[in-house]
C-alpha positions as CSV (number, residue, x, y, z in Angstrom):
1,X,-61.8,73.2,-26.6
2,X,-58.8,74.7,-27.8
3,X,-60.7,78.2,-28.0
4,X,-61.0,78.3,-24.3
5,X,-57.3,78.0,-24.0
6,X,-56.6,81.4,-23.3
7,X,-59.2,81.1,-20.1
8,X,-57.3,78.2,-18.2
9,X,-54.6,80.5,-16.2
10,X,-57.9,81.5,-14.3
11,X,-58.7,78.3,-12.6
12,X,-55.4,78.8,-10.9
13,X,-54.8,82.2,-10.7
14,X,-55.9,83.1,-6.9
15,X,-59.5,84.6,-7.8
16,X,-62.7,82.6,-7.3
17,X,-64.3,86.0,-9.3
18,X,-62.8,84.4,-12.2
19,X,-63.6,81.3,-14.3
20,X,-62.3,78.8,-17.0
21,X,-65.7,77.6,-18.8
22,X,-65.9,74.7,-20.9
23,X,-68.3,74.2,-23.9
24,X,-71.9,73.5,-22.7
25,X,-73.1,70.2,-23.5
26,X,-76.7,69.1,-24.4
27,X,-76.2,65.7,-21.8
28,X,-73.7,64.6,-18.8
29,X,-72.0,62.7,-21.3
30,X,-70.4,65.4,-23.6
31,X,-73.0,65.5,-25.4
32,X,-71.9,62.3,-27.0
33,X,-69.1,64.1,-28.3
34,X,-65.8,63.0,-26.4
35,X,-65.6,60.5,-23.2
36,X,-63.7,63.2,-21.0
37,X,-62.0,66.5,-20.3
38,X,-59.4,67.2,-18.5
39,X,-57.4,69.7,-17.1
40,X,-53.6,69.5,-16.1
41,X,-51.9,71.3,-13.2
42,X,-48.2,72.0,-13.0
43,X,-46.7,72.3,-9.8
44,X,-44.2,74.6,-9.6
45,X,-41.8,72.1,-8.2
46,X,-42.2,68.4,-7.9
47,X,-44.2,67.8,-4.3
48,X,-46.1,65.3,-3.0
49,X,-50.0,66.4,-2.5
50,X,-52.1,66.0,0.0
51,X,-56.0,67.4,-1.0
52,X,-57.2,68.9,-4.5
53,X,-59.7,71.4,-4.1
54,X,-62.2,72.4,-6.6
55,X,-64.3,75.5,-6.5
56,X,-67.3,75.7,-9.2
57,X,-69.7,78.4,-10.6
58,X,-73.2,77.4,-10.2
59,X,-73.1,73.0,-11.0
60,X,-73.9,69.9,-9.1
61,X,-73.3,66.2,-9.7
62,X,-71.0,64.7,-12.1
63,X,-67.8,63.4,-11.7
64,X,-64.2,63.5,-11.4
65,X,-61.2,61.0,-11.4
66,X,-57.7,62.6,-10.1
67,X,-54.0,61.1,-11.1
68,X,-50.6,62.2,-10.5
69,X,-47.6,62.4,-13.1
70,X,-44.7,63.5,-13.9
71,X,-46.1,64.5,-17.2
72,X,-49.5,66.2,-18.7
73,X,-50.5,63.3,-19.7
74,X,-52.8,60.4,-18.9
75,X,-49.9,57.6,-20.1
76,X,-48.5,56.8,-17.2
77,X,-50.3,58.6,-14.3
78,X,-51.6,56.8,-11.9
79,X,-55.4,57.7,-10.3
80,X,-55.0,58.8,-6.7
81,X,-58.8,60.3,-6.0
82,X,-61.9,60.6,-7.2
83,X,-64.8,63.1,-6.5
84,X,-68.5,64.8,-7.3
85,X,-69.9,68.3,-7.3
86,X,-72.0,68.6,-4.3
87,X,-71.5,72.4,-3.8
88,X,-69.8,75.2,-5.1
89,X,-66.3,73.5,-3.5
90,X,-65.2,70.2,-3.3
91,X,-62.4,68.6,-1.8
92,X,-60.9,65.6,-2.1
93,X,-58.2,63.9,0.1
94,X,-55.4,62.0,-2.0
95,X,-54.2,58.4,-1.6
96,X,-50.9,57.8,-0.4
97,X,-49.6,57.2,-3.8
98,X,-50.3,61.0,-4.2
99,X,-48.8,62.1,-0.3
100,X,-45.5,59.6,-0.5
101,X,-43.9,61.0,-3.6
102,X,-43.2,63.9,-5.2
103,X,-44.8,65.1,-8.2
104,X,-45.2,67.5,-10.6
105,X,-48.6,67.2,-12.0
106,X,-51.6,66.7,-10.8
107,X,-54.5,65.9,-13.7
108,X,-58.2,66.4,-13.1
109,X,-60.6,64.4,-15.9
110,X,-64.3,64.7,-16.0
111,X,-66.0,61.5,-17.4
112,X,-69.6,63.3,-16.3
113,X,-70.5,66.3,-16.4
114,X,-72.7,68.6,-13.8
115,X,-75.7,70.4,-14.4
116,X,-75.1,74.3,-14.5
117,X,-77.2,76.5,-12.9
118,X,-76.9,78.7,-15.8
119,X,-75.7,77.2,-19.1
120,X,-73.2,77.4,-21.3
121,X,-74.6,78.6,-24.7
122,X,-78.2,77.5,-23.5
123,X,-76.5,74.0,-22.5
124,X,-77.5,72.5,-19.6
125,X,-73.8,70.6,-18.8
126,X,-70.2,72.0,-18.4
127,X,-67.9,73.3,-16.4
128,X,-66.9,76.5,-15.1
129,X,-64.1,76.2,-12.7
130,X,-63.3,78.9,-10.5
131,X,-60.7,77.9,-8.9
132,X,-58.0,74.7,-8.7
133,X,-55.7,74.0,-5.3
134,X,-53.7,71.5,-4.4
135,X,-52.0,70.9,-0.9
């Protein structure tokens, strides 16, 4: 989804107004296209986390595995959380993996999708992430 690249500085930027969007998908599953998506956060220094926080334009369901790394990359990060889409926010508390050490990412990857409200291209699944937090 390298198109929507230019979008992804607006699930961090501070404005739940603003959105990154995925592709839509015809299934939960990508459409049978990949077996995830995921987005990377960089801290801006190397912290431990407490809570992610996800808001969300408009899906439910799906879900959501969260690791820590020192890179933005899955080799070698290691899964502190997992969540769902119940509502427009979710938040999920962290292991203490996440809380003891520092660290400067914090990945988010989607193995299901949510059904959107209103779809992405006339497709029922995606994403359309308003806004990203970590604590």
């Amino acid at each position: 989804m390298t198109d929507t690249d230019a979008t992804l500085g607006q699930a961090t930027d501070g404005n739940p107004g603003t959105s990154w969007l995925s592709y839509g998908f015809s299934n939960s599953q990508f459409g049978n296209l990949v077996q995830y998506v995921g987005l990377a956060a960089q801290l801006q220094d190397p912290a431990p986390v407490r809570k992610l926080t996800i808001q969300q334009d408009g899906g439910t369901g799906g879900q959501f595995t969260v690791y820590v790394s020192d890179s933005p990359s899955l080799d070698g990060a290691q899964q502190v959380g997992t969540g769902s889409f119940t509502g427009p926010q979710v938040s999920v508390p962290l292991s203490e993996a996440a809380q003891n050490d520092p660290h400067r990412y914090v990945l988010v990857v989607w193995n299901e999708l949510p059904r959107l409200n209103n779809p992405i291209g006339g497709y029922p699944y995606g994403l359309r992430i308003s806004e990203l937090s970590v604590r």
